[in-house]
N, CA, C and O atoms as a MOPAC input file, in Angstrom:
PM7 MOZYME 1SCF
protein

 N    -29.09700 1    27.74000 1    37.09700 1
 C    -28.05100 1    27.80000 1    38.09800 1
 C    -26.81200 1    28.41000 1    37.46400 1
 O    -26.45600 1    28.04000 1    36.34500 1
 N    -26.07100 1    29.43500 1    38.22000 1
 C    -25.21900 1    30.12700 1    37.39700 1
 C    -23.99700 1    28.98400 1    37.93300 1
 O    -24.08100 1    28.01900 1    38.69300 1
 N    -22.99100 1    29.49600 1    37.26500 1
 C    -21.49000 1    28.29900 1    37.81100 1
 C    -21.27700 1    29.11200 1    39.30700 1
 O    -20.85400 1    28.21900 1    40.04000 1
 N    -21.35300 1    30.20700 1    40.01300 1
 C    -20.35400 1    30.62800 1    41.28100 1
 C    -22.27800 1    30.01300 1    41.92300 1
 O    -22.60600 1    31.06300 1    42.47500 1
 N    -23.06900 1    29.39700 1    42.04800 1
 C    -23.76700 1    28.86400 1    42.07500 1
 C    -23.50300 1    27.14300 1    42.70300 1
 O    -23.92600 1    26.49600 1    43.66100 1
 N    -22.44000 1    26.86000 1    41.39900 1
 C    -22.33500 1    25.10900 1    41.66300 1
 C    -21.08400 1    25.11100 1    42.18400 1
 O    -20.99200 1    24.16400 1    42.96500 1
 N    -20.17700 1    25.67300 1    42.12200 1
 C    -19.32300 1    26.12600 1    43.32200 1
 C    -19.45500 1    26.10100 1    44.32900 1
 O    -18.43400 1    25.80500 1    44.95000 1
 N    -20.71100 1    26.37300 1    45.16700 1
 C    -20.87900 1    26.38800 1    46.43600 1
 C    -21.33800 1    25.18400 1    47.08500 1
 O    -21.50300 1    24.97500 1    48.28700 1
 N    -21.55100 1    24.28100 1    45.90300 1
 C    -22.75500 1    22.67200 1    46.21500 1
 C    -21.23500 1    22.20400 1    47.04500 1
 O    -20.07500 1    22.60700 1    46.95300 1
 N    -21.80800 1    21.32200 1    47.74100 1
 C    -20.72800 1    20.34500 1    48.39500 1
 C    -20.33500 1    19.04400 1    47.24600 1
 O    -21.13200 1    18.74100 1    46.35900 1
 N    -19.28400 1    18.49700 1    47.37900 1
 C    -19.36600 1    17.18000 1    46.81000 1
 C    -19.80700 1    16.32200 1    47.48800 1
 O    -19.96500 1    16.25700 1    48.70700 1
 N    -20.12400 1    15.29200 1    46.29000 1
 C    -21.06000 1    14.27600 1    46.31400 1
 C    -20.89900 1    13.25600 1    47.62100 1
 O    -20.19000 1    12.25500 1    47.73200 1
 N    -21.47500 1    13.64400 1    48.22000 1
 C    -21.55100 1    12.67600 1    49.67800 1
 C    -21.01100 1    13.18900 1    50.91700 1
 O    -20.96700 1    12.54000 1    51.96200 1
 N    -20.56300 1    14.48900 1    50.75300 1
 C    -20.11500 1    15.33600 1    51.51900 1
 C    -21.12700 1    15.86900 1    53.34100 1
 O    -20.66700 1    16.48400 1    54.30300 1
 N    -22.12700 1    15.46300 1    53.19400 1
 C    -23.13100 1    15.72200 1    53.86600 1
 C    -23.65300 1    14.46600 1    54.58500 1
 O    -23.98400 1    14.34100 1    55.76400 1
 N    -23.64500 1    13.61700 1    53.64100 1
 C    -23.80700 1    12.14400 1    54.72700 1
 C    -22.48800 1    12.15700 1    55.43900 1
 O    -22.50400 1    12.08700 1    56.66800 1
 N    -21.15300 1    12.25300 1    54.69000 1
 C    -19.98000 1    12.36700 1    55.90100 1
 C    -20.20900 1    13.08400 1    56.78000 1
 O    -19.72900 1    12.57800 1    57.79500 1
 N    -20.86400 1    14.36000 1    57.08100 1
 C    -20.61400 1    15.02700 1    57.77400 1
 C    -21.80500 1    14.47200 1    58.86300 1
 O    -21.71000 1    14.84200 1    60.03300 1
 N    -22.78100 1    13.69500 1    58.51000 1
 C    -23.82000 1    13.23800 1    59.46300 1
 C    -23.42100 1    12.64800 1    60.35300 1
 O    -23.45700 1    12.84700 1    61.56700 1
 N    -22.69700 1    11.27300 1    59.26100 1
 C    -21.91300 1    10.11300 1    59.77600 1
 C    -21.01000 1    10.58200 1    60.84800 1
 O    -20.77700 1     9.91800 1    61.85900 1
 N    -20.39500 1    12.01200 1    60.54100 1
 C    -19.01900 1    12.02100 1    61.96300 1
 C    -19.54800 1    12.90900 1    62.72600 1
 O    -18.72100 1    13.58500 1    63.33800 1
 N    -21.02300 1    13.23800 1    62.97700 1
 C    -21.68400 1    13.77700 1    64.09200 1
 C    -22.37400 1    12.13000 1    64.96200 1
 O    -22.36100 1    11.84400 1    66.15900 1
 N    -22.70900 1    11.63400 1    64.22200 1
 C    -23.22800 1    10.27600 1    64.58800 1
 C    -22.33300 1     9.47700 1    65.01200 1
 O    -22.72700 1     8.74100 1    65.91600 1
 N    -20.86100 1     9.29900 1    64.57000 1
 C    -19.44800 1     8.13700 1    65.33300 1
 C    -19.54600 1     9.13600 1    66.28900 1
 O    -20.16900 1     8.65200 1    67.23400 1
 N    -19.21600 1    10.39400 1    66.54200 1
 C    -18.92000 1    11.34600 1    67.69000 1
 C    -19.72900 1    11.16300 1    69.08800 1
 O    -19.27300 1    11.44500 1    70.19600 1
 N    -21.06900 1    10.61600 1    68.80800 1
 C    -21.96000 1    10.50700 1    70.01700 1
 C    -21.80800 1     8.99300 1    70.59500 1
 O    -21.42400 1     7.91000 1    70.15200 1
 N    -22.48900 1     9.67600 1    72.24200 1
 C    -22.11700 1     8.44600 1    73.16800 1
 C    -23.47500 1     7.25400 1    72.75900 1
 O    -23.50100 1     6.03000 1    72.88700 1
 N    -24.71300 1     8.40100 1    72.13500 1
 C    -25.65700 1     7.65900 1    72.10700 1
 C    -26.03000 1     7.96900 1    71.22500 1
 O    -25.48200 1     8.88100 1    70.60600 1
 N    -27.55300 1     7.10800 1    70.60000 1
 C    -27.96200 1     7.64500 1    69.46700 1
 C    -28.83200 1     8.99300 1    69.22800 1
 O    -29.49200 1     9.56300 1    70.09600 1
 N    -28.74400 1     9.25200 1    68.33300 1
 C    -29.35500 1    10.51900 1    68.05200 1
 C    -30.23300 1    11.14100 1    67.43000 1
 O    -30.35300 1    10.93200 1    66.22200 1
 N    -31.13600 1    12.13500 1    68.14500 1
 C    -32.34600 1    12.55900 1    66.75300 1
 C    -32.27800 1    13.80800 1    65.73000 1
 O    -31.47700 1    14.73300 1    65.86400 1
 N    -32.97600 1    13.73400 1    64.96700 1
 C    -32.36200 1    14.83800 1    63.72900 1
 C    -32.23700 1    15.79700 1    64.21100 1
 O    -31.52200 1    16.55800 1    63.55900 1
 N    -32.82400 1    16.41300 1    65.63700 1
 C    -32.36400 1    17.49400 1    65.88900 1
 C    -30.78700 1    17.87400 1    66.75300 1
 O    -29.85500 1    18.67700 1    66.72200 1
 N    -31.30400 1    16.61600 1    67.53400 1
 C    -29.86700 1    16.90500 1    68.18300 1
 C    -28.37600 1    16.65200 1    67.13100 1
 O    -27.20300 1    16.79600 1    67.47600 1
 N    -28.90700 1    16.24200 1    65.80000 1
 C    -27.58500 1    16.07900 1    64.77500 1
 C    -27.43800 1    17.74100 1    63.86200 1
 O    -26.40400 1    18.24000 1    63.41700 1
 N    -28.89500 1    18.31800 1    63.80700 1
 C    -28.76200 1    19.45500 1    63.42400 1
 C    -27.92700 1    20.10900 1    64.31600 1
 O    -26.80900 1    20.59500 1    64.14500 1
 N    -28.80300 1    20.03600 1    65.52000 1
 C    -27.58900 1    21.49900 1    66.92400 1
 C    -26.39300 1    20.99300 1    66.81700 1
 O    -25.58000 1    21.85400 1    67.15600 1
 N    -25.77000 1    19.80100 1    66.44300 1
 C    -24.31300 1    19.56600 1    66.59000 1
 C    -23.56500 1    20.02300 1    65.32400 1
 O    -22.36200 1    20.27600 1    65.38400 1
 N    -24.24500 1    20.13100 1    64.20600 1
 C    -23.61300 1    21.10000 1    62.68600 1
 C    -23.88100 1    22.31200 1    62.75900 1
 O    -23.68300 1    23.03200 1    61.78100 1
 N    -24.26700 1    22.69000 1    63.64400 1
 C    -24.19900 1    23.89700 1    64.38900 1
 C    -25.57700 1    24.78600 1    63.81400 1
 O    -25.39900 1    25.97700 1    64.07300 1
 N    -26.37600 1    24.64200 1    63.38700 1
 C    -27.90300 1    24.80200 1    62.89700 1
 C    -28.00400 1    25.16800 1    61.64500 1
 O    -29.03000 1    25.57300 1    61.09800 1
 N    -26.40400 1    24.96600 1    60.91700 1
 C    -26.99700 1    25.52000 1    59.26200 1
 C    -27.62400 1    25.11100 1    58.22800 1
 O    -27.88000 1    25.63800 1    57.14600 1
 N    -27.98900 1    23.45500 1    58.97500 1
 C    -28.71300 1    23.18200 1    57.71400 1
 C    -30.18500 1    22.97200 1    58.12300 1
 O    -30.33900 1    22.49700 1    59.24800 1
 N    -31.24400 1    23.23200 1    57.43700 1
 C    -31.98500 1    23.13800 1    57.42100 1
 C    -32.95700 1    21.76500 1    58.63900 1
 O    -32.14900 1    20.89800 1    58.97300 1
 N    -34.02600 1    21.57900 1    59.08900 1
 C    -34.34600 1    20.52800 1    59.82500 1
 C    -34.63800 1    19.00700 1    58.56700 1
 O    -34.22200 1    17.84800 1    58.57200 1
 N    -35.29400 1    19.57100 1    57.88500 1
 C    -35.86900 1    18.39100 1    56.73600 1
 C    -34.37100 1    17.93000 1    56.07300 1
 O    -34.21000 1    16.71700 1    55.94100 1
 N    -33.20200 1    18.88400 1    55.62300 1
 C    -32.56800 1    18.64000 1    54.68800 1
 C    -32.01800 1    17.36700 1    56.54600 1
 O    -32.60600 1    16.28700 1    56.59900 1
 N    -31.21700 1    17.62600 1    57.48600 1
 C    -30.78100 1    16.38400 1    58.23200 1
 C    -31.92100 1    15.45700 1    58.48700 1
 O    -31.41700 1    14.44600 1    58.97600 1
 N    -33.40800 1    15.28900 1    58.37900 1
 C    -34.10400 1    13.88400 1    58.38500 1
 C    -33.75200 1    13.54100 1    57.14100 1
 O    -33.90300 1    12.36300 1    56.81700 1
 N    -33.31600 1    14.30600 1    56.37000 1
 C    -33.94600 1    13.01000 1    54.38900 1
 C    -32.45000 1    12.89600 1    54.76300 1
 O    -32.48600 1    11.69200 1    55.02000 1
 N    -31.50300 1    13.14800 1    54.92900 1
 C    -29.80700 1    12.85800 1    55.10200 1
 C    -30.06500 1    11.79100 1    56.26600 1
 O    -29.73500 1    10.78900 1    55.63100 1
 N    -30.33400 1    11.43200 1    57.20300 1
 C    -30.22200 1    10.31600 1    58.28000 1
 C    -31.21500 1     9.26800 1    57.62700 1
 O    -31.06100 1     8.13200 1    58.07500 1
 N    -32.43500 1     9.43900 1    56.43400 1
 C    -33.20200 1     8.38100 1    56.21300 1
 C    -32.51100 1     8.17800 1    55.13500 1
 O    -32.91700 1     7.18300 1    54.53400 1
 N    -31.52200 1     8.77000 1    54.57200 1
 C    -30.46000 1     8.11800 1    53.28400 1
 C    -29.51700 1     6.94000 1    54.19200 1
 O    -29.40100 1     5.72700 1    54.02000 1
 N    -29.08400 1     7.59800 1    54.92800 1
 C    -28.28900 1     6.97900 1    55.14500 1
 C    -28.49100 1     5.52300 1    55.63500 1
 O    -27.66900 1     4.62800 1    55.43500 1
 N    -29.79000 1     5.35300 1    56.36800 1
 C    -30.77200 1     4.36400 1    57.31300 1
 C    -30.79200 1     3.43400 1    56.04300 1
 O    -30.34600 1     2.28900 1    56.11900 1
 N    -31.23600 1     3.86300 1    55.05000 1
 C    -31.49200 1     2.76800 1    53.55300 1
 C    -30.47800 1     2.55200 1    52.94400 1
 O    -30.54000 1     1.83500 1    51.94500 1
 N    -29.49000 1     2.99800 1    53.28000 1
 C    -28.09000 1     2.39000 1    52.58100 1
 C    -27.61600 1     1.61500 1    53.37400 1
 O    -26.66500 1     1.01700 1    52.87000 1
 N    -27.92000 1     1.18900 1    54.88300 1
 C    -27.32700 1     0.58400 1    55.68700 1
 C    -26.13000 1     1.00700 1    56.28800 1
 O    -25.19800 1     0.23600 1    56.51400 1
 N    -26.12300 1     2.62700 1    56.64700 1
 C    -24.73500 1     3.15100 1    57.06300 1
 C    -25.30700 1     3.64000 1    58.35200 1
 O    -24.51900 1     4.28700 1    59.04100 1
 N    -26.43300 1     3.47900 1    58.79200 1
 C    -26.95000 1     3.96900 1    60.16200 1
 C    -28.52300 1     2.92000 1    60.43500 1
 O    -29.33200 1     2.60200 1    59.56400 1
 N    -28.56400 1     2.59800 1    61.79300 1
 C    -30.11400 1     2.48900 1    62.13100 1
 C    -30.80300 1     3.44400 1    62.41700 1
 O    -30.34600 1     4.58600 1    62.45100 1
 N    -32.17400 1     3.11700 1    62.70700 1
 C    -32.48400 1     3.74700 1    63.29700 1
 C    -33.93900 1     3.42400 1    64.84700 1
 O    -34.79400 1     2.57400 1    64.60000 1
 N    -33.97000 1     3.81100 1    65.57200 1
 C    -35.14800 1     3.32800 1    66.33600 1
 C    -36.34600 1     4.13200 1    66.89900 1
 O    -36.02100 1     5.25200 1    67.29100 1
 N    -37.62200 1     3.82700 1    67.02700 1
 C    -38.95600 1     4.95300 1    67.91900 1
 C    -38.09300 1     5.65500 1    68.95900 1
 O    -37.12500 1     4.94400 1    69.23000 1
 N    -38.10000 1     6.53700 1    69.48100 1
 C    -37.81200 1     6.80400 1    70.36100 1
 C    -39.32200 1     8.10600 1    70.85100 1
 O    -39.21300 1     9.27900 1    70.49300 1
 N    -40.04100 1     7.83700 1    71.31100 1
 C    -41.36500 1     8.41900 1    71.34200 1
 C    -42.08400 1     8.56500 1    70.12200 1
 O    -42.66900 1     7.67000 1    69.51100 1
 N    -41.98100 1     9.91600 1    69.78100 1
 C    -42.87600 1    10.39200 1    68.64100 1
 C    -42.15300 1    10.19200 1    67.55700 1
 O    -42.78100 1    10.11600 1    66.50100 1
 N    -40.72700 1    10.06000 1    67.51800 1
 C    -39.99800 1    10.37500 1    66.49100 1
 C    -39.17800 1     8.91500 1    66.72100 1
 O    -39.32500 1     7.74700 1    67.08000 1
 N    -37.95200 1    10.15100 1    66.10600 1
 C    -36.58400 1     8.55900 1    65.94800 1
 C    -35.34900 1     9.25000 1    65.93800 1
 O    -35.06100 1    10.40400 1    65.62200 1
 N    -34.43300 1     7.93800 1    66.50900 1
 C    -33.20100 1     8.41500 1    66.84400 1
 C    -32.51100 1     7.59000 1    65.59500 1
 O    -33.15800 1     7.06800 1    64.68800 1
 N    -31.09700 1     7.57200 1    65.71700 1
 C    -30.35900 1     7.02100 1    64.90400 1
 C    -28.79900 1     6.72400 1    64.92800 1
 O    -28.06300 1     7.70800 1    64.99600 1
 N    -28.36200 1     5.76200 1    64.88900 1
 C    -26.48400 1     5.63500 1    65.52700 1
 C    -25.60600 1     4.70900 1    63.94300 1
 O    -26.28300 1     4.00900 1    63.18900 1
 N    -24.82200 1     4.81800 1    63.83600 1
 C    -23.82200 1     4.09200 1    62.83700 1
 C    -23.89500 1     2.94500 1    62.82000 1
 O    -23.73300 1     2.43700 1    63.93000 1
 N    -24.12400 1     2.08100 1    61.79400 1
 C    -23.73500 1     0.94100 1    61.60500 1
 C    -22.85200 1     0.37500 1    61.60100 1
 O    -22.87000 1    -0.76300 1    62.07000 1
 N    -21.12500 1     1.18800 1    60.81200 1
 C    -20.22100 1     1.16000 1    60.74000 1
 C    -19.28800 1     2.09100 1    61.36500 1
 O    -19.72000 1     3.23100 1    61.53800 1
 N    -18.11000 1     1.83900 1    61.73400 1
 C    -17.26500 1     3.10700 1    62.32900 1
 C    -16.32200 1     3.63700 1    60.92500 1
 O    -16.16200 1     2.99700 1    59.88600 1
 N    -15.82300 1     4.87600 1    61.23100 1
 C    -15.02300 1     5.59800 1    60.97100 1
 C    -13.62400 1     5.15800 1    59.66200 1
 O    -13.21900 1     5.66700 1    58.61600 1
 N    -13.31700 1     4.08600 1    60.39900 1
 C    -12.56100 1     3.93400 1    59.75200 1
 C    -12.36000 1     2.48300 1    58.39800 1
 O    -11.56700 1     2.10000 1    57.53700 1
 N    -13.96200 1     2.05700 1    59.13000 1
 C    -14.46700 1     0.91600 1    57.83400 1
 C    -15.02300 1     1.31400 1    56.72600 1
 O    -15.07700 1     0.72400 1    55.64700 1
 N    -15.64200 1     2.84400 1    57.17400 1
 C    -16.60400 1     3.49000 1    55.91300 1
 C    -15.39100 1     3.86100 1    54.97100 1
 O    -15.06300 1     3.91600 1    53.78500 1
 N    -15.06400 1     4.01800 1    55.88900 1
 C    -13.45600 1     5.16800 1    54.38300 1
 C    -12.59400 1     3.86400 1    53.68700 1
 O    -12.05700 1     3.56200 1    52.62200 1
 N    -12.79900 1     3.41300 1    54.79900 1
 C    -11.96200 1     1.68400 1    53.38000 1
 C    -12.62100 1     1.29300 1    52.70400 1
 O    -12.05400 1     0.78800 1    51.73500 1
 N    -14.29600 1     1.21900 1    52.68300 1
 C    -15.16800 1     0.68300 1    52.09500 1
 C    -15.28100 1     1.89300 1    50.74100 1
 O    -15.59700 1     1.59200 1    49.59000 1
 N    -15.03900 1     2.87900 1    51.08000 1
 C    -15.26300 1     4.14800 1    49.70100 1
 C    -13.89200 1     3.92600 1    48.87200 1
 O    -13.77000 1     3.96600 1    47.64800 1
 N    -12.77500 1     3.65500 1    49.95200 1
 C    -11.24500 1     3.62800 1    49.00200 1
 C    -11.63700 1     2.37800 1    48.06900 1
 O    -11.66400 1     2.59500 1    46.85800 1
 N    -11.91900 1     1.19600 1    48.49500 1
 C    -12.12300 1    -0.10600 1    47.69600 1
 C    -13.08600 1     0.17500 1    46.68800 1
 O    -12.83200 1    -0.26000 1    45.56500 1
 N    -14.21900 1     0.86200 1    46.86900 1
 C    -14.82100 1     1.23800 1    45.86700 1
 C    -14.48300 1     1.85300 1    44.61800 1
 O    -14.56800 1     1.36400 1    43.49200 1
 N    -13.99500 1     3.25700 1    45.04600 1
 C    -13.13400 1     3.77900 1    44.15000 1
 C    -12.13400 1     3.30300 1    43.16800 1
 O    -12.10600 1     3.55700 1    41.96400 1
 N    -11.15600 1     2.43100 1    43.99800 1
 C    -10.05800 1     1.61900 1    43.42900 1
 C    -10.96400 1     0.57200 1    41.98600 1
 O    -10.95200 1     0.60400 1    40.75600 1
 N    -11.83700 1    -0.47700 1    43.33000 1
 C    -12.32700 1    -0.99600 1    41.95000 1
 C    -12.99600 1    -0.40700 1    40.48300 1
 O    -13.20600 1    -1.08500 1    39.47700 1
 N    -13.22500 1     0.82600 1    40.63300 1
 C    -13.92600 1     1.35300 1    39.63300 1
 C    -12.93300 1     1.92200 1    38.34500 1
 O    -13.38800 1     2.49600 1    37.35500 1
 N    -11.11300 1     1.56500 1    38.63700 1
 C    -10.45500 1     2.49900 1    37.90600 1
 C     -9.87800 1     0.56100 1    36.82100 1
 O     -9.82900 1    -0.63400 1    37.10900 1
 N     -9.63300 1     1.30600 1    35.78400 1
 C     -8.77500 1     0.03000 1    35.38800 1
 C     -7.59200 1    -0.04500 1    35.15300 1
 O     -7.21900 1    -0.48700 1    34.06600 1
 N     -6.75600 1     0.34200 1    36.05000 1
 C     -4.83400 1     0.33200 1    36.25500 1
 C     -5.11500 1     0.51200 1    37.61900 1
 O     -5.30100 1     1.62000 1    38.12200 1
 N     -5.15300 1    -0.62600 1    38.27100 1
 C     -5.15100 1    -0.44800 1    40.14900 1
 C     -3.71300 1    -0.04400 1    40.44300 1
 O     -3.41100 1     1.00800 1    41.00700 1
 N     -2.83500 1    -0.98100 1    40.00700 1
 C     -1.41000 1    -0.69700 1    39.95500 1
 C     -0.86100 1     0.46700 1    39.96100 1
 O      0.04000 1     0.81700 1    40.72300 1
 N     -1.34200 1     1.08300 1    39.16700 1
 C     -1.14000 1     2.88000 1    38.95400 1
 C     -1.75000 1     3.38200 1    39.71100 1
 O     -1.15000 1     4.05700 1    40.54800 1
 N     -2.81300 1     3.31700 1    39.75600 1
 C     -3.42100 1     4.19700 1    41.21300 1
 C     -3.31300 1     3.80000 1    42.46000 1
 O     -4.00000 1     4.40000 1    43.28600 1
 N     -2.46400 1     2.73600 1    42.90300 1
 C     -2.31600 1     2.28900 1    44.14700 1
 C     -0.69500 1     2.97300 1    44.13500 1
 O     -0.22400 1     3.49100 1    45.14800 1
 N     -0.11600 1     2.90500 1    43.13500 1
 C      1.21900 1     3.73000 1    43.31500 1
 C      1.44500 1     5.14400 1    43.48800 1
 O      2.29300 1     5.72300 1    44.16600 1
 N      0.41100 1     5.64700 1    42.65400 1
 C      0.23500 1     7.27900 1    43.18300 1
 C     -0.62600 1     7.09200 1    44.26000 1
 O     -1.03600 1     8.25300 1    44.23000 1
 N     -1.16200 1     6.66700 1    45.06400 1
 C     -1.51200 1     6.56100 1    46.09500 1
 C     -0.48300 1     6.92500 1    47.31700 1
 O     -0.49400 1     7.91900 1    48.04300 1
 N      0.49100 1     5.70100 1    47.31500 1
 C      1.72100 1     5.84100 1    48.14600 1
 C      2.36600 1     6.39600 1    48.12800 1
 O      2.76300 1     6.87000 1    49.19300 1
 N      3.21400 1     6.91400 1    46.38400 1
 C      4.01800 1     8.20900 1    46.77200 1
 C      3.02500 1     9.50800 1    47.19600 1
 O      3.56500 1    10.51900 1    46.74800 1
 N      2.16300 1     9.74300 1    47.67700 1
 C      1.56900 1    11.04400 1    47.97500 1
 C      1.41700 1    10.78700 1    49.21900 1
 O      0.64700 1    11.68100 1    49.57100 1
 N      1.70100 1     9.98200 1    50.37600 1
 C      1.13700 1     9.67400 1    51.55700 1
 C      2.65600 1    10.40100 1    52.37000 1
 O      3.83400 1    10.42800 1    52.01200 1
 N      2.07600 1    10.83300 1    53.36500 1
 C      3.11900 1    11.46100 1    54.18700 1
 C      3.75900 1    10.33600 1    54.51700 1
 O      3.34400 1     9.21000 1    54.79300 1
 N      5.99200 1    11.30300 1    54.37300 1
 C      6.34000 1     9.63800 1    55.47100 1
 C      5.25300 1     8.99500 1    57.24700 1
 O      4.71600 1     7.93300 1    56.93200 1
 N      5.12500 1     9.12400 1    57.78300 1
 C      4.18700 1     8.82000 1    58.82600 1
 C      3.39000 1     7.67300 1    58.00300 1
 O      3.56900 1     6.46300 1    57.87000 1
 N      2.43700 1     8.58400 1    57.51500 1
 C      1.69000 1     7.24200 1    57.01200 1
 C      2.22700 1     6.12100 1    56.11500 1
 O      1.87300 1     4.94600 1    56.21300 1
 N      2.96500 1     6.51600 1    55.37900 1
 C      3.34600 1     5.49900 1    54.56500 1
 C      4.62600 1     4.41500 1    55.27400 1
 O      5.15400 1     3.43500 1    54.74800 1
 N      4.89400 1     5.09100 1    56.81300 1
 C      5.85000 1     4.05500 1    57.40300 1
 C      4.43900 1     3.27300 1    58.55700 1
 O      4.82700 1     2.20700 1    59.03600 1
 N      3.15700 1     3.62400 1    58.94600 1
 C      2.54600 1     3.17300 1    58.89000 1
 C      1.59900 1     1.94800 1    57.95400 1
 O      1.17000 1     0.98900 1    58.59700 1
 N      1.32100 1     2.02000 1    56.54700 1
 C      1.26700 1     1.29900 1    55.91100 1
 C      2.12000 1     0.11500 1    56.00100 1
 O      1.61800 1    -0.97500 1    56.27600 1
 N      3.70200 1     0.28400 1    55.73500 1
 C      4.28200 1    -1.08600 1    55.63600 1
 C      4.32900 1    -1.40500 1    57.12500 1
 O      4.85600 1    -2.51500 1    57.19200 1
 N      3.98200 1    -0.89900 1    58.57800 1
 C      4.27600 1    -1.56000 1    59.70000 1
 C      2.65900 1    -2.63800 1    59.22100 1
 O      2.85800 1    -3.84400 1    59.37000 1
 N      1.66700 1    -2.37700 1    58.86600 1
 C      0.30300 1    -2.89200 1    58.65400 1
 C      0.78400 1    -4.15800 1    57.99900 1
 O      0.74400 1    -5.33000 1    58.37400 1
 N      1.29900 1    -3.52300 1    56.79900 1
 C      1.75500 1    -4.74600 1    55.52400 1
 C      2.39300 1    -5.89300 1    56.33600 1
 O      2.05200 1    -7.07600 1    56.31500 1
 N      3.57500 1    -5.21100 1    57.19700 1
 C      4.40500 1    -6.10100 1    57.80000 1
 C      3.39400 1    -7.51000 1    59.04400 1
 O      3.52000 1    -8.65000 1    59.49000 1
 N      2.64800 1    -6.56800 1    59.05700 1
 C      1.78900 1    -7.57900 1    60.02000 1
 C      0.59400 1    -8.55300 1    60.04900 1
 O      0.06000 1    -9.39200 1    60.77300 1
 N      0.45500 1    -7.82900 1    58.58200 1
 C     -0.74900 1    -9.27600 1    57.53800 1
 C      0.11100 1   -10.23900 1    57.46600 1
 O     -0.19700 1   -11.36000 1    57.87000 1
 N      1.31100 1    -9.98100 1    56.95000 1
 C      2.00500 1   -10.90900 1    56.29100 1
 C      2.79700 1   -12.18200 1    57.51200 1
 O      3.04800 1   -13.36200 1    57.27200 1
 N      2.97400 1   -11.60100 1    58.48600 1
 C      3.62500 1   -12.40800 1    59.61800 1
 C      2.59800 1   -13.39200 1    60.66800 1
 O      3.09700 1   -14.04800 1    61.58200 1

């Protein structure tokens, strides 16, 4: 593999996200094809079944018969998966303190006057 080669790979988990927010997006559940036509057909048919049966065994989607085949919908929404990856992350560093502080100064004012309205409302 040359490097303008690994350049082009997605990062790591980049592709289950992108399953995952074709899958929160629907009213119902869905089969690998109808998750392919919604990424608009570039990836391959096999590469979105082994991506929806990753995800099925990690517990980030079900799935059910739906005739011959199978459909599949989220376990979790949108905005639990991404807290569940931030907490991950966080725990994995050893100065939380520091990385929870560069955290905040990098957050737009918006969000970060969001944050303390949150803070303000655990706490009350």
């Amino acid at each position: 593999m040359t490097s303008g080669e690994r350049n082009d790979r997605r990062p790591a988990g980049a592709l289950e996200d992108e399953v995952l927010a074709v899958l929160w997006s629907a009213s119902a559940p869905m089969s690998p094809a109808e998750v392919q036509a919604e990424l608009g057909g570039r990836l391959a048919y096999t590469t979105v079944m082994t991506t929806l049966a990753r995800l099925e065994r990690k517990g980030l989607a079900t799935r059910e018969r739906l005739g011959r085949g199978y459909v599949y919908t989220p376990t979790v929404d949108e905005a639990a998966h991404t807290a569940d990856a931030m907490r991950d992350l966080l725990s994995r560093r050893s100065d939380r303190a520091a990385v929870l502080a560069q955290f905040v100064s990098r957050l737009s004012p918006d969000d970060e006057e969001t944050l303390q309205r949150l803070l303000r409302e655990m706490t009350d």
